[in-house]
Steps between C-alpha positions, in 0.01 A plus 500: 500500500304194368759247326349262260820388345452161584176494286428168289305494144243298720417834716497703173276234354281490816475862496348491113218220627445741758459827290302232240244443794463887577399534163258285485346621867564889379239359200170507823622778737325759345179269550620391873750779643117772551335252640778391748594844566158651607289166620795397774478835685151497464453182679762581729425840616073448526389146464783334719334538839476883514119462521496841402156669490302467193556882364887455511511129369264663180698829460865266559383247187398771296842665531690156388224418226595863410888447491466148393264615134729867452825372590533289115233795327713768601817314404404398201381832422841669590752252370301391205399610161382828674800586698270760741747607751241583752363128463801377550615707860136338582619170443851475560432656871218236531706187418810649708192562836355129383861307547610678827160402629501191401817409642429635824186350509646157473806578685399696785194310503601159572816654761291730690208246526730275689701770661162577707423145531853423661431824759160362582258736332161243507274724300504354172296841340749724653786249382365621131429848568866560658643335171282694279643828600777436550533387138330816402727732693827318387386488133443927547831543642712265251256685222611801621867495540561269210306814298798727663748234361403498181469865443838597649824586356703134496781495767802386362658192512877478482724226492844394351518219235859332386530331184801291493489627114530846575838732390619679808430817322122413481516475905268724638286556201152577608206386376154651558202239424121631495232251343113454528410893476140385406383820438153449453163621600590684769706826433846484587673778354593644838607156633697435168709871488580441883649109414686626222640789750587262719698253260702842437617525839686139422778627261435157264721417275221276290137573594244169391188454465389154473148542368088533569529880457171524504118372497386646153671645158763740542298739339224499800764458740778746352426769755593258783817400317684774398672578831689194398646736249719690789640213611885518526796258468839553413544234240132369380100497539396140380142318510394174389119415430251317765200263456253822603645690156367223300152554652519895418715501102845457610676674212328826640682458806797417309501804310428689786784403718680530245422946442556528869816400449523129628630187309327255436674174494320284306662191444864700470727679695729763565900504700571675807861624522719549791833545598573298234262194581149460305157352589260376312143652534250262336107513486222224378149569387244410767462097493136577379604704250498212205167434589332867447521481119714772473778467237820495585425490890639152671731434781864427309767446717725421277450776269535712815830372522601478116860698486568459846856402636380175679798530760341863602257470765119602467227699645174394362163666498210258480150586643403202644708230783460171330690643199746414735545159367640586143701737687676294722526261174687749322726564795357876545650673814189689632159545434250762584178416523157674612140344437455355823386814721647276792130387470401872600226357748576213760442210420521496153853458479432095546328540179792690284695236633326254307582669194822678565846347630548843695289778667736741677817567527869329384484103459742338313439233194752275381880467530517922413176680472386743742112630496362808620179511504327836616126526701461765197459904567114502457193303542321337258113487518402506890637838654652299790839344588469288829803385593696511182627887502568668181884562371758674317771312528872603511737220369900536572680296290829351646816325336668224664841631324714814676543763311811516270775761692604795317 
């Protein structure tokens, strides 16, 4: 477990100049990121060396020149004012082939270059043509089982959490947190009744959902939802909104949730009895939400809170990690998160971490807040997890205090 108790105003104001300079960058990668992706391999792969003969070198550019120009048309096409599923598959599998590539290309390129050096391999052409395929088989392999990844059923990931907060008669209380569902483009139906089977087999107590349900309105998406509707927990269902229901008229989701039988906890929340002790079960808007022009949508911790017994400790919902920080503020106990995808395809990770305190797992914030964050139970765009598995994650609270003797 990470500990950043210790942390100073300076790091939290060091982390806003940094989020303030991804901003500004995030302004030109659209313009940049296509180019990068697709021109590096290129070079790489059949202008580094390779000496390739002419028919391959032609055919080889074409194929970039052809990923490089449909990568953003298809994307745009899918995710834009059109929303054409088809386009979008297209594209999101073509951006998700483009960054394994590219990484690999660079990577793999520079080690494996002087890898053969080192063991004496003189030939300079067949010092490029060794690298080239070798990119191009590991990129096929990683392609190929990160596919598998993505389209499986989550494992589960269990682990025991105690709040020093926490009534002996809420020890044991078991949490089951699914986020990130994405359900998008590609039908998941199946995938989605077999998740929501599996969350069954985990007796929960309190079943979350921390948001980005889906890629589209709920009415496009409903069929791909409503197994979320046999979901089972002994005490309640409850959802709070993420940034991708603001792209895709978040009070449809709302609603939605809402008839299958979920609660949605925006900005309020509900008490969880037992044996006499009580937690408090508290969920925010999305931190985006203010800014979709939606009325009444905002992230309000304090109205989440509003009637609360401040000496009973609280489980808050919030969407994103770095809502951490008014968490912490407000002394919350723990905090489930989702959002990151544990960067869903190596390396990216170093880039959530520019923007999010968190990307996996239980790091702690302050002198009492714990944060959870999950790598999410889908995918979103790219049908590939590479190193950042999928997860439905099984959260055991504990109490410091014994229980009271009969």
């Amino acid at each position: 477990m990470t500990d950043t108790s210790n942390t100073r105003p300076v790091d939290s104001e060091a982390r806003e100049t940094r989020r303030s300079r991804l901003q500004r960058l995030m302004r030109f990668i659209p313009l940049i990121a296509p180019l990068l992706l697709w021109a590096v391999p290129c070079w790489v792969l059949l202008y580094a060396g390779q000496h390739w003969p002419l028919p391959v070198t032609l055919v080889g550019t074409a194929l970039f020149t052809l990923g490089l120009i449909g990568m953003p048309l298809a994307m745009v096409r899918g995710h834009g004012r059109r929303q054409q599923d088809r386009a979008a598959i297209i594209g999101d599998t073509l951006l998700g082939t483009s960054w394994v590539l590219f990484t690999w290309s660079v990577l793999l390129g520079v080690l494996l270059r002087l890898a053969l050096t080192v063991a004496g391999v003189e030939d300079s052409q067949g010092r490029a043509r060794i690298v080239t395929w070798a990119v191009l088989g590991l990129t096929a392999v990683l392609l190929a089982w990160g596919y598998a990844e993505a389209r499986r059923v989550p494992r589960v990931r269990r682990l025991d959490v105690q709040l020093p907060r926490l009534g002996a008669g809420l020890d044991g209380t078991r949490v089951v947190l699914i986020t990130d569902t994405h359900y998008g483009p590609l039908d998941r139906a199946r995938w989605s009744t077999r998740v929501c089977e599996t969350v069954n087999t985990l007796e929960a107590d309190l079943v979350c959902h921390t948001g980005d349900i889906a890629d589209g309105t709920a009415e496009r998406r409903r069929a791909q939802a409503a197994p979320l509707g046999t979901v089972r927990a002994t005490r309640a269902r409850v959802y709070v909104t993420g940034n991708h229901e603001y792209y895709s008229e978040a009070q449809g989701w709302v609603d939605l949730m809402d008839e299958l039988g979920w609660e949605p906890l925006r900005n309020r929340h509900l008490l969880l009895e037992r044996g006499g002790d009580t937690l408090v079960v508290a969920g925010v808007d999305d931190v985006t939400a203010r800014s979709s022009g939606l009325a009444g949508h905002g992230a309000h911790l304090a109205g989440a809170l509003d009637g609360a017994d401040p000496d009973l400790p609280v489980l808050l919902l919030a969407h994103q990690p770095k809502f951490v920080d008014r968490a912490a503020a407000a002394g919350i106990d723990l905090q489930l998160s989702g959002h990151t995808h544990g960067g869903q395809i190596w390396p990216f990770h170093h880039l959530v971490r520019i923007d999010q305190p968190a990307v996996a797992g239980l790091s702690r914030h302050g002198a009492r807040t714990l944060l959870y964050t999950s790598r999410g139970t889908g995918f979103w765009g790219p049908p590939f997890r590479v190193f950042a598995p999928s997860e439905i994650t099984l959260l055991v609270l504990r109490s410091p205090q014994q229980p009271t003797a009969p």
